[in-house]
KEDO-260588 format. One record per residue: residue in three letters; x, y, z of N, C-alpha, C, O in turn. Coordinates in steps of 0.2 Angstrom, whole numbers, padded with zeros to 4 digits, always signed. Layout:
<nodes>
ALAXYZXYZXYZXYZ/...
</nodes>
This chain:
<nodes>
UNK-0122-1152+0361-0123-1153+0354-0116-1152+0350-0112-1147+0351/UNK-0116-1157+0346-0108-1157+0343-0110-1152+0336-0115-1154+0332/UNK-0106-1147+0334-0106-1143+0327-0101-1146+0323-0097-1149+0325/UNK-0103-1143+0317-0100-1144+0312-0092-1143+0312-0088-1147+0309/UNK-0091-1139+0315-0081-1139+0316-0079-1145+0323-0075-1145+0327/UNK-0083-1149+0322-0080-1153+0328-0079-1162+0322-0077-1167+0324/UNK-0081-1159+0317-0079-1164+0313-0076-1162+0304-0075-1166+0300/UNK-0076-1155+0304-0073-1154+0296-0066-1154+0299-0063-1154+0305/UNK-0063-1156+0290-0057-1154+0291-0053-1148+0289-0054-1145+0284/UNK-0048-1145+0293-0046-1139+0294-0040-1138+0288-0038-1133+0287/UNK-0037-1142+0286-0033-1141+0280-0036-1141+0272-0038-1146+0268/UNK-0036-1134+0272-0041-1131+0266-0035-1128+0260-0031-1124+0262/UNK-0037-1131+0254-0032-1127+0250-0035-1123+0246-0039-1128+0243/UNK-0037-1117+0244-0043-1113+0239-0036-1111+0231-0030-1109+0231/UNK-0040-1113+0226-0036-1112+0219-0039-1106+0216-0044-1104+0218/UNK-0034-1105+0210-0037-1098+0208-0039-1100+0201-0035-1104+0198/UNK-0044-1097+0198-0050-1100+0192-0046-1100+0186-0047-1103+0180/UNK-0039-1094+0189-0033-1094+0183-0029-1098+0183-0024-1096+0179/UNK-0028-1105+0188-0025-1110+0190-0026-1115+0181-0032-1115+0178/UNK-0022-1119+0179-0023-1126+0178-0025-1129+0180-0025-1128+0186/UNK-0030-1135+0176-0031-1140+0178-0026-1147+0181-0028-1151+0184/UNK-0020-1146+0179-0016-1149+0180-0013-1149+0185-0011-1154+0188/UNK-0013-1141+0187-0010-1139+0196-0016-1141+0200-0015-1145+0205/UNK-0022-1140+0198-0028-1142+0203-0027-1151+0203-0027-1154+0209/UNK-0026-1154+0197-0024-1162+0201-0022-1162+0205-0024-1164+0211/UNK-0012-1159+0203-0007-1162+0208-0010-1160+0216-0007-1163+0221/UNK-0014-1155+0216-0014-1153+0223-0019-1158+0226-0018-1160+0232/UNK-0023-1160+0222-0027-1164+0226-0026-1170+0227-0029-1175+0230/UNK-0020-1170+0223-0018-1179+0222-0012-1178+0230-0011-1182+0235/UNK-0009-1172+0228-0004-1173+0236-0007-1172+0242-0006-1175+0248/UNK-0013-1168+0240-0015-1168+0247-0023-1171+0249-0027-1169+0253/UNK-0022-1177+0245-0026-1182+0246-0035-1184+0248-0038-1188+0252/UNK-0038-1176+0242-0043-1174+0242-0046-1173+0237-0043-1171+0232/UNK-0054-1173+0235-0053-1172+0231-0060-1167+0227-0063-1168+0222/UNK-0059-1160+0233-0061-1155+0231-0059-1150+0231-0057-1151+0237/UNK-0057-1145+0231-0055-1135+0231-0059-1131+0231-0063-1131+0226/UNK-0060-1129+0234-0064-1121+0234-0060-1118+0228-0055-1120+0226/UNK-0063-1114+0224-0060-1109+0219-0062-1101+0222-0068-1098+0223/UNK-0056-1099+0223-0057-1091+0225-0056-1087+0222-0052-1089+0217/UNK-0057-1080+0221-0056-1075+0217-0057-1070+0222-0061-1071+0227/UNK-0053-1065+0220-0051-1057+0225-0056-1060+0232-0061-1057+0234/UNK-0053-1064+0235-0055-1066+0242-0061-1067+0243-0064-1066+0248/UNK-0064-1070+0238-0070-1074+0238-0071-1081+0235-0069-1082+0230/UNK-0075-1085+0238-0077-1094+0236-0082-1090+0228-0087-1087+0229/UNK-0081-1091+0222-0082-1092+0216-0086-1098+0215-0092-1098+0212/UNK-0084-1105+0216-0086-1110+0214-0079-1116+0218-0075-1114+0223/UNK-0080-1121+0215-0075-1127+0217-0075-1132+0213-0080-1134+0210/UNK-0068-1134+0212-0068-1140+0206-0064-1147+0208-0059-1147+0211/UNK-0067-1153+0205-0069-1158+0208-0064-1164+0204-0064-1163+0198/UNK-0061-1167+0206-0058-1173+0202-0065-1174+0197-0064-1174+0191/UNK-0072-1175+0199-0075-1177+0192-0075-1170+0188-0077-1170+0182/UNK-0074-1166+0192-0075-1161+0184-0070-1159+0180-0071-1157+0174/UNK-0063-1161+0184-0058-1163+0180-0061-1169+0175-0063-1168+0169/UNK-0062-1175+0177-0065-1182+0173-0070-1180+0167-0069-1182+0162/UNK-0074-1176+0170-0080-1177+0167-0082-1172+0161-0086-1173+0157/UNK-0077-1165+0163-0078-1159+0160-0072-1157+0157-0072-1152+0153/UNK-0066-1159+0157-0060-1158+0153-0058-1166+0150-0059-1167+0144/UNK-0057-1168+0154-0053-1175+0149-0058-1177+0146-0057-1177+0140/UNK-0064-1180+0148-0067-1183+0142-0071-1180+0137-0074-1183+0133/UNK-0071-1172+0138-0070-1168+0130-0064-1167+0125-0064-1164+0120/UNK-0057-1170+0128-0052-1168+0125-0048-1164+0130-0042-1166+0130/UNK-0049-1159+0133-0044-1154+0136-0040-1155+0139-0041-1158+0144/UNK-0032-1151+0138-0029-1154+0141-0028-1152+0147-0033-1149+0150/UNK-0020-1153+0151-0019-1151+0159-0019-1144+0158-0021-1140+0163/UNK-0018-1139+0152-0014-1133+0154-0021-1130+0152-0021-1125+0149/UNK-0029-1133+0153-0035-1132+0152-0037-1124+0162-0035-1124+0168/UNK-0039-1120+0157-0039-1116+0165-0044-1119+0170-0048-1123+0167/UNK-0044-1117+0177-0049-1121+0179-0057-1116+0180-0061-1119+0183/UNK-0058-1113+0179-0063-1106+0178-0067-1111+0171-0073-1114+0171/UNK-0064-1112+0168-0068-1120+0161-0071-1124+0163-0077-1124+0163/UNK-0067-1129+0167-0073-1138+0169-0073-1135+0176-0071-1140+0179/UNK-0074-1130+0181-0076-1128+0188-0084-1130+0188-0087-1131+0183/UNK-0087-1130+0194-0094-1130+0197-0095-1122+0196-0090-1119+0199/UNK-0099-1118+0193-0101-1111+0198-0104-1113+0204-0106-1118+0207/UNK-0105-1105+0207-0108-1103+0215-0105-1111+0218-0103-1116+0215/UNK-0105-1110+0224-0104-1114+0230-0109-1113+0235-0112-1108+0236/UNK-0111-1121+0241-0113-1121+0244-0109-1121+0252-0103-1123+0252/UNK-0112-1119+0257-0108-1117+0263-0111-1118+0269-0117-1119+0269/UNK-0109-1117+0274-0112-1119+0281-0106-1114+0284-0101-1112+0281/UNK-0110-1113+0293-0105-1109+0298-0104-1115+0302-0108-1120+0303/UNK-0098-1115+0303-0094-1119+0309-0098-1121+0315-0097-1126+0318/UNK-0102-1115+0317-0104-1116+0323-0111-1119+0324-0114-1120+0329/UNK-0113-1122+0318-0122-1124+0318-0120-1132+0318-0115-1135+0316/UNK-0124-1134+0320-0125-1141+0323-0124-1147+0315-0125-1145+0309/UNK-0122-1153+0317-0119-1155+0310-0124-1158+0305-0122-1160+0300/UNK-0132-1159+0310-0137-1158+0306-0139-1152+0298-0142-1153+0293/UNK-0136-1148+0301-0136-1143+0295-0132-1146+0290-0135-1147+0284/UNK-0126-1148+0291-0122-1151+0286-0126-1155+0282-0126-1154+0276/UNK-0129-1159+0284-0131-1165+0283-0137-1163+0279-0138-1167+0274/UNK-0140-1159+0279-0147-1156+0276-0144-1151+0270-0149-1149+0267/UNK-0139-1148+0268-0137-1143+0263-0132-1149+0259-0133-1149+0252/UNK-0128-1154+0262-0126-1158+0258-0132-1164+0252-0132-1165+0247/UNK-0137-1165+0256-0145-1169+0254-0148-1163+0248-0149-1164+0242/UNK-0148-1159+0251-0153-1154+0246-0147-1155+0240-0149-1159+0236/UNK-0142-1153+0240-0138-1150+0233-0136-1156+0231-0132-1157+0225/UNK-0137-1160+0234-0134-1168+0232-0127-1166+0231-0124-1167+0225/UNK-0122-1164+0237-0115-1163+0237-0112-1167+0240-0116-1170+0244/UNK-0105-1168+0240-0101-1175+0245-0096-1171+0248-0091-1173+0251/UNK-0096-1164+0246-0089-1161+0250-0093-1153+0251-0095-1150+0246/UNK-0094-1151+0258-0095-1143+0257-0089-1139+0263-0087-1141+0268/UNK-0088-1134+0260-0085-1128+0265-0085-1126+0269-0089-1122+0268/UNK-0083-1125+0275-0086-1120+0281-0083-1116+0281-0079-1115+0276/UNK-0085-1111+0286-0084-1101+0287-0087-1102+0292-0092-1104+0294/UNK-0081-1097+0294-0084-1093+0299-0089-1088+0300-0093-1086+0295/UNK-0090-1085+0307-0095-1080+0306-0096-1075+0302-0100-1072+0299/UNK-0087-1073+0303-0085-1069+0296-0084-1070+0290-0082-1066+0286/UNK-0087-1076+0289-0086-1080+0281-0078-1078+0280-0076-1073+0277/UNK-0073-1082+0282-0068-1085+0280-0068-1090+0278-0074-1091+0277/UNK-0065-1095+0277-0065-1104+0274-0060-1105+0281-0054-1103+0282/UNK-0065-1109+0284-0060-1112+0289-0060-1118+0288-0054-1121+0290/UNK-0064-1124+0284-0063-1131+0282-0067-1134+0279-0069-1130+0274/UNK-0069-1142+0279-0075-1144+0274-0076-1148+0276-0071-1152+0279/UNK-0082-1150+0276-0084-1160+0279-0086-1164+0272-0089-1163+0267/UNK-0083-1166+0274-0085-1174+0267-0089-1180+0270-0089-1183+0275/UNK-0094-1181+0266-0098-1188+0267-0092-1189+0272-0091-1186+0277/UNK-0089-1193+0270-0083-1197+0273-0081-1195+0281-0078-1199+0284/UNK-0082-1189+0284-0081-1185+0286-0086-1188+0292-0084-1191+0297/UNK-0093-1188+0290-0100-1189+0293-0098-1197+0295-0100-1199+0300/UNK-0095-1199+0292-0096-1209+0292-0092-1211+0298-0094-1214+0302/UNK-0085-1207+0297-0081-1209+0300-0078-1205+0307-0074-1208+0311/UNK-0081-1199+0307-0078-1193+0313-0086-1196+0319-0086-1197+0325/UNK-0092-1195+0316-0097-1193+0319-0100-1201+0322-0101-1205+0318/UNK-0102-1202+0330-0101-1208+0333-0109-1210+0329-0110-1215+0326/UNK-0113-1207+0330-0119-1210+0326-0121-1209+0317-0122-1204+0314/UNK-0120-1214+0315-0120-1215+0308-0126-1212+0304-0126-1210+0298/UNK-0131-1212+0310-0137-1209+0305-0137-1202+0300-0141-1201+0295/UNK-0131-1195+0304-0131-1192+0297-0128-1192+0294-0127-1187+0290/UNK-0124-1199+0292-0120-1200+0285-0123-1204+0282-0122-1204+0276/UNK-0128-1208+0285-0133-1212+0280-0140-1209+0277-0143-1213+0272/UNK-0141-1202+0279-0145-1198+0278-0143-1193+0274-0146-1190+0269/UNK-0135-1191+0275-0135-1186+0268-0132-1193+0263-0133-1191+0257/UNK-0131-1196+0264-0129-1202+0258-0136-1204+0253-0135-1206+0247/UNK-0141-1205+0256-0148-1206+0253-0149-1202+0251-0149-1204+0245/UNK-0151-1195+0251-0152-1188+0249-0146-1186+0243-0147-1181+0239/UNK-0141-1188+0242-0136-1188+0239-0136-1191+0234-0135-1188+0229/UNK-0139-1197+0234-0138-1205+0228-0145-1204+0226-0147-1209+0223/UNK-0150-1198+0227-0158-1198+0224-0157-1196+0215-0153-1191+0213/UNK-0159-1199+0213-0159-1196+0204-0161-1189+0206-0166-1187+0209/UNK-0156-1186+0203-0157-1175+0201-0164-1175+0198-0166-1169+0196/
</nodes>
């Protein structure tokens, strides 16, 4: 049975809520993603998303030097590495999310799978076409 760490990816960068919005871009524009976990005193707080940059600072006006603790998501959702990638696939559906975190059993951040992730790494397409249904449902 293939888990979830046999297709997240393990280059995780976590920002701090007292970070800019503009450092949270350039990071995700270099490292060519386009979510962050947001951590504080060694915990996932939330994460922030190019649309929430989009959607919650620029198109109210805010600038880059806008902190990211302002247009962030609260709470985070999360999965263990070691559970099968059906789990992913059901916690992304439920929250209608396209990027979740993993951790260890110790709850560390060891990576994240993206839709893109299910589409592209996992040989049968069914659970990328299944969290992408459950994803695209009107809230």
């Amino acid at each position: 049975m293939r888990t979830i760490k046999d297709l997240m990816s393990r280059d995780v960068q976590v920002i701090s809520p007292d970070a800019t919005i503009a450092e949270a871009a350039r990071c995700m524009r270099d490292g060519n993603f386009g979510m962050m976990p947001v951590g504080e005193n060694d915990r996932m707080i939330g994460s922030i998303s190019d649309r929430d940059i989009a959607v919650r600072a620029v198109a109210d006006g805010r600038g880059g030097d806008a902190k990211v603790r302002d247009v962030m998501s609260d709470g985070i959702r999360w999965a263990y590495e070691d559970e099968p990638i059906k789990r992913a696939v059901a916690i992304m559906g439920e929250h209608q999310i396209r990027r979740l975190p993993i951790v260890s059993r110790e709850k560390r951040l060891v990576g994240i799978v993206a839709l893109a992730d299910l589409a592209v790494k996992e040989t049968k397409k069914a659970p990328a076409a299944e969290a992408l249904c459950e994803i695209s449902e009107p809230a």
